[in-house]
C-alpha positions as CSV (number, residue, x, y, z in Angstrom):
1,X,137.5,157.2,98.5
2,X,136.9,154.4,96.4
3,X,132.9,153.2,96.4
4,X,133.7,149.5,96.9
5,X,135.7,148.7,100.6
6,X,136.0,145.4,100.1
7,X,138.9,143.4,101.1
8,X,139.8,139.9,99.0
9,X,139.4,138.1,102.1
10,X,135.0,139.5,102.3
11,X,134.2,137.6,99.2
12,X,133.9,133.4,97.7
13,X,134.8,132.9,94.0
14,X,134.2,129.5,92.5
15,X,135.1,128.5,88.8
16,X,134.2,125.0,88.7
17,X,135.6,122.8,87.2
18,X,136.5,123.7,83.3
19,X,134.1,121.2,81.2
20,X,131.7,120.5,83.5
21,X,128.3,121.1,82.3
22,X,125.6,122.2,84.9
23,X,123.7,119.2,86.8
24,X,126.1,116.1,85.8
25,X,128.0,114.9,88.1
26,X,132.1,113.6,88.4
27,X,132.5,109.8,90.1
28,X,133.7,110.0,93.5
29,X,137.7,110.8,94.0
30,X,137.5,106.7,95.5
31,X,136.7,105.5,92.3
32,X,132.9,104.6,92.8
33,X,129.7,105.9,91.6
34,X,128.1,109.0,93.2
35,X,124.3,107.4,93.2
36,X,123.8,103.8,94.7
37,X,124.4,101.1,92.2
38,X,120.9,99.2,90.8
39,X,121.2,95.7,91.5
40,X,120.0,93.6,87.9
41,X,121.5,91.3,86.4
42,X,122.9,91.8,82.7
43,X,124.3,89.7,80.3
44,X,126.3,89.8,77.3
45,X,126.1,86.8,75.1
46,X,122.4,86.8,73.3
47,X,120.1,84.0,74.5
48,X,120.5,82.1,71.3
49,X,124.6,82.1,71.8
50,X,123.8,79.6,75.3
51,X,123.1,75.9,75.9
52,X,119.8,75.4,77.5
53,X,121.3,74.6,80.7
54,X,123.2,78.1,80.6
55,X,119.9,79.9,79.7
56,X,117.7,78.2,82.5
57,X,120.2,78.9,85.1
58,X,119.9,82.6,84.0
59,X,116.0,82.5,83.7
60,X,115.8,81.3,87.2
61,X,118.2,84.3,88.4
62,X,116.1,87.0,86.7
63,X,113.0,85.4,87.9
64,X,114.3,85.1,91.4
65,X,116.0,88.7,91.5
66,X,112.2,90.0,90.3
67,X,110.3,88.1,92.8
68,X,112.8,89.5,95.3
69,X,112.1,93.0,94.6
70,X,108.6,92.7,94.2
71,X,108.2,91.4,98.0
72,X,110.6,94.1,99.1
73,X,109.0,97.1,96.9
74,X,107.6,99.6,99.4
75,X,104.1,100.1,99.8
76,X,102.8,103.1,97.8
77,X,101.9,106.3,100.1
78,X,98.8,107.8,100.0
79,X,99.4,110.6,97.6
80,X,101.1,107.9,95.2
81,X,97.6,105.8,95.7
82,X,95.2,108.8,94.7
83,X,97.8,110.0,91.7
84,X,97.6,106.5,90.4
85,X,93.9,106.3,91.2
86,X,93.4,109.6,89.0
87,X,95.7,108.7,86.2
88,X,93.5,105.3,85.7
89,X,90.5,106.9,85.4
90,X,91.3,109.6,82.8
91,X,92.9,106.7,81.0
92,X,89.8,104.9,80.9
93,X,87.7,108.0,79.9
94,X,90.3,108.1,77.0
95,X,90.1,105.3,75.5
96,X,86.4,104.9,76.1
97,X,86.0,107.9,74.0
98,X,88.7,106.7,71.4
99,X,86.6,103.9,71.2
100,X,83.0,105.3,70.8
101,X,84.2,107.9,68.6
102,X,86.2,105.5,65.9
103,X,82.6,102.6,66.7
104,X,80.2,105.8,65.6
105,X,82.7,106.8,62.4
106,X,82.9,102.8,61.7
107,X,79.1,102.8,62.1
108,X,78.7,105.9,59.9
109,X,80.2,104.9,57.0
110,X,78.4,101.5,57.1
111,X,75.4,102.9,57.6
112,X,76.3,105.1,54.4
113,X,77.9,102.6,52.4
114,X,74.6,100.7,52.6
115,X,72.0,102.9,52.1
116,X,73.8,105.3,50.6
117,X,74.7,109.5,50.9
C-alpha cells in the first residue's frame, strides 16, 4: 500500500506567474494602478523653457495643492508624537556633541599653536 493516499483533488499547487519576482506587483486586468494614485502636479518643460505668466500660473498651483494638503494632513497619533519627540532629542544630543567635540579640537590646537607643544 503505497505511504501517500492522497488524491489530486486533497492538494493546491500554484506556479505564479513566470517572471514575476516576489513582492512586485502586476497593474490591475482594468488597466489602472493597484495602489491609489498621489495627487502632485508634474511638469515637463524646465522653468526657464516658460513665459512668466506660464510659470506663475504654475507657482500658484503648487502653492495651492501644498496648502491644501497641509490643512488636510492628519493629525499625528500618539505613538507618532513620542517617536518624533525621541528622535529630536537624540538629534540634538548629536550634534551638541559634534559640536563640543570639533569646539575642544579647534580650541586645542589654538591653544597649541600659540603657546606651543
Amino acid at each position: 500500500m503505497p505511504v501517500n493516499d492522497q488524491t489530486n483533488d486533497d492538494f493546491l499547487e500554484h506556479y505564479g506567474i513566470k517572471g514575476m519576482r516576489w513582492g512586485v506587483r502586476r497593474k490591475n486586468p482594468s488597466g489602472g494602478s493597484s495602489s491609489p494614485a498621489k495627487t502632485r502636479t508634474t511638469y515637463k518643460k524646465a522653468p526657464s523653457a516658460l513665459n512668466d505668466q506660464e510659470l506663475n500660473r504654475r507657482i500658484k498651483r503648487m502653492e495651492l495643492e501644498k496648502k491644501y494638503n497641509d490643512l488636510n494632513s492628519k493629525d499625528l497619533t500618539p505613538g507618532r508624537k513620542y517617536a518624533q519627540s525621541i528622535l529630536e532629542g537624540s538629534g540634538r544630543q548629536a550634534v551638541g556633541a559634534a559640536v563640543g567635540g570639533t569646539v575642544t579640537f579647534l580650541v586645542a590646537r589654538a591653544l597649541k599653536k600659540k603657546f606651543g607643544s
